[in-house]
C-alpha positions, 0 to 999 in steps of 0.5 A: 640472208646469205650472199651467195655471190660471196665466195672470197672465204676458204670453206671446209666440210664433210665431202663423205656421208655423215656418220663413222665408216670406213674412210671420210673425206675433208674438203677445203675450196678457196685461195687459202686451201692449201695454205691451210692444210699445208700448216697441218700435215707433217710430211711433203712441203704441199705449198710446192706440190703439182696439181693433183698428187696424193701425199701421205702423212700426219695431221698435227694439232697446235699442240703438236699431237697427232690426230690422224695419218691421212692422205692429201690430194691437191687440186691448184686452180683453176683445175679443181670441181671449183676452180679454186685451190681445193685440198681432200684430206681421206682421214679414217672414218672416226665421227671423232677425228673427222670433227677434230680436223674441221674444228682444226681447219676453222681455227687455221682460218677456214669457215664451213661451207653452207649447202651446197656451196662447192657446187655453187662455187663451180657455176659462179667460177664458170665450171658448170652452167645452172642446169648443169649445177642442179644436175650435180644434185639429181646424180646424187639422188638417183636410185635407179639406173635411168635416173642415174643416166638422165642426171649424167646426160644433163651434166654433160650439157646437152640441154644445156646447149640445146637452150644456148643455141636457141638463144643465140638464134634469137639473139641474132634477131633481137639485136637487129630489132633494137637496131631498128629502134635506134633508127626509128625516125627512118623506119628501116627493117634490119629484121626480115619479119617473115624470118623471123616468124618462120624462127620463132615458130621453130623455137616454140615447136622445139620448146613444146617439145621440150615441155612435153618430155617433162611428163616422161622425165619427171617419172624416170627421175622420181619413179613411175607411180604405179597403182594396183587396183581391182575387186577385192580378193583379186589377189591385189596384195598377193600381187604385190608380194610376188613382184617384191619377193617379200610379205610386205602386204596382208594376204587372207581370203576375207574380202576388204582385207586392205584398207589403205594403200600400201607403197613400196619401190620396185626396180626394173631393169633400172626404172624404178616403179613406185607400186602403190597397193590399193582397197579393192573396189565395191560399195563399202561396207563400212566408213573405213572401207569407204574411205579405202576406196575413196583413196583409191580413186585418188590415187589412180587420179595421179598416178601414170600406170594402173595395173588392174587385176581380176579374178579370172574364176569369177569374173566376167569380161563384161563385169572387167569392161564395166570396171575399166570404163569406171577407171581408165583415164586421159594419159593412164596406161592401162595393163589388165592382169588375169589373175588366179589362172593356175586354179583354172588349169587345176580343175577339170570345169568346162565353164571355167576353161570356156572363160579362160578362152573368152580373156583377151589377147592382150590380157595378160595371164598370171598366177600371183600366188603361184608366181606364174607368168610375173616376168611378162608382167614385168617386161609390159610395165617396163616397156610401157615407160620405154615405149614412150622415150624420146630419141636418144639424141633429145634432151629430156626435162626432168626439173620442174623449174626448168619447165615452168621457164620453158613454159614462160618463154613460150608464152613470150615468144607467141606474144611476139609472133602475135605481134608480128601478125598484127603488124605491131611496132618492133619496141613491142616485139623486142620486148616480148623476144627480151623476155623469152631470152630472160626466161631461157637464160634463167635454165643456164644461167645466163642472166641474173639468177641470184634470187633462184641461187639460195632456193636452189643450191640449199637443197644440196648436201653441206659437203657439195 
């Protein structure tokens, strides 16, 4: 395995996206970084240049062949993304120029960089805390704009130093009650325990808090799963279509024509929805259709928005309730669609117009085929998510590992609150408060986290 604490080695990589392009970037980190592009580029002397200037000129193999005209940036530690002497070389983007720089630059003493070892670098050098490091890969992996807001928010350290001052908060008390443990034989209270009850029962409701924002951060992250279901031919798969402006699910008016899910991403005013087509609901008529269905329960089972459909030519609102009751579940948001309205309008059918006045106010009215009406579809899926936010000034957890150390330290701290009801002696509280600073240190950083560092930065990029 790794030492991932071991950062005495000068590392060079791809910064840019594998593969020919435009322009790639070269990136070394290290106290021999300049030295060692300063040993290949013909042009200004980099050993005597400021931090932070651009340089043109060649890279020249030890053969004294030109490989490549490029630009050099240099960043003197300790004002650099590690904190270290780094050097970006912006090379043409040939896949054959940017292997013969890094081969270059490895004979030169250089050694590549493992995943994510630039990024580690920056939170080993103090440059970033844990929470913030993990949030440099999170940015990298938005693909919506509320992804892309939530990763930048973390990077600023707002929950970082949300964590740090409930941290310091305990720390203050827990210091006193180890003082009392040094003067045990004089049983004095340095710690007022009804203070500290009041404080550990404002940590706990602010780390609930904290726990409770995960559901929403975990779908702004990773996109809101969104299964469309209803009866089959309610136009679920035309639906479908129209919100991705593409043919991209089977339409035809034989019923049972979808018989396994479809998933297809869909950006809205930059939430992203993961729409998830389903088989229609009935009594299967053969095992692959039963199996369809069966998917489509599961699939509403994990999923946090179902948006049922229903014919509204054939369909009865008792038929609509008797689905929805079979359907809806703790923590799904419901959005019922009326569908096949245009056809309603298009006929002169005083049954269908008195069925048309019976769709509930909330039910919203569209015509999938016709396109009619999906921008309010759209608006309520949106709003259905925004809704939910938290203030704009709370932080909002969106990785897992923190909440399962949120989870933790919670757990530790009502032991000790326990403890402290029950009169109990103050080694046992101080160890239940030593294990929730543990637990929350582990989100920043701030204790012994080298078992987390390999499983953590081995997710990132080579060239972060």
């Amino acid at each position: 395995m790794y030492n991932y604490l071991n950062q005495q080695d000068t590392i060079v990589a791809l910064a840019t996206a594998q593969g020919a392009g435009a322009i790639a970037v070269i990136r070394l980190s290290g106290s021999k970084a300049i030295e060692i592009v300063a040993s290949i580029f013909k042009g200004k002397n980099l050993l005597k240049q400021a931090s932070h200037t651009v340089h043109l000129g060649y890279i020249i193999n030890e053969q004294g062949h030109t490989i490549d005209q490029v630009l050099a940036t240099i960043f003197i530690a300790p004002h650099s993304y590690t904190r270290e002497n780094t050097v970006e070389i912006s090379c043409h983007g040939s896949v054959f120029i940017q292997q013969q720089l890094i081969e270059l630059c490895l004979r030169k003493g250089a050694r590549l960089a493992r995943q994510g070892e630039y990024t580690l670098r920056a939170f080993l050098n103090g440059q970033l805390d844990l929470a913030q490091a993990e949030a440099v890969a999170d940015l990298i992996a938005a693909d919506s704009q509320t992804a892309h807001n939530l990763a930048m928010q973390q990077m600023r350290g707002g929950f970082s130093q949300q964590i740090n001052q409930l941290r310091t908060e305990l720390i203050h008390f827990a210091s006193l009650i180890e003082l009392e443990l040094d003067f045990g034989e004089e049983e004095v209270e340095f710690a007022n325990r009804d203070q500290l009850k009041q404080l550990i029962d404002n940590i706990i409701n602010t780390l609930r808090q904290l726990q409770d924002s995960f559901l929403l951060g975990n779908v702004l992250k990773n996109g809101v799963s969104t299964v469309i279901a209803g009866r089959p031919n309610a136009g679920k798969s035309t639906l479908l279509n129209a919100l991705l402006n593409e043919e991209r699910a089977i339409v035809s008016e034989i019923e049972g024509t979808t018989r396994d899910t479809i998933e297809e991403n869909l950006n809205i005013h930059g939430l992203l929805f993961r729409l998830i087509d389903t088989a229609g609901i009935r009594e299967a008529s053969d095992q692959i259709e039963a199996i369809g269905v069966q998917k489509t329960y599961e699939k509403i089972a994990t999923s946090t928005i179902l948006v049922y459909v229903y014919d509204a030519i054939v369909m009865s609102q008792a038929e609509v309730e008797q689905d929805l009751s079979r359907l809806q579940k703790e923590g799904l948001a419901v959005l019922v669609i009326a569908n096949k309205v245009d056809i309603i309008y298009s006929l002169s059918d005083a049954s269908l117009y008195q069925r048309l006045y019976q769709i509930p106010k909330h039910h919203i009215q569209i015509s999938a085929k016709q396109k009619d009406h999906l921008e309010t579809l759209r608006k309520a899926l949106h709003q259905l998510v925004v809704s939910r936010k938290t203030s704009a000034d709370q932080s909002i957890v969106t990785n897992a590992r923190h909440y399962e150390a949120l989870h933790n330290a919670t757990e530790a701290l009502q032991t000790a609150r326990e403890r402290l009801s029950m009169e109990h002696t103050a080694d046992l509280v101080a160890m239940d408060i030593r294990q929730s600073l543990r637990y929350l240190g582990e989100i920043t950083g701030q204790v012994d986290v080298e078992d987390l560092l390999e499983n953590i930065f081995s997710k990132f990029c080579i060239g972060k």
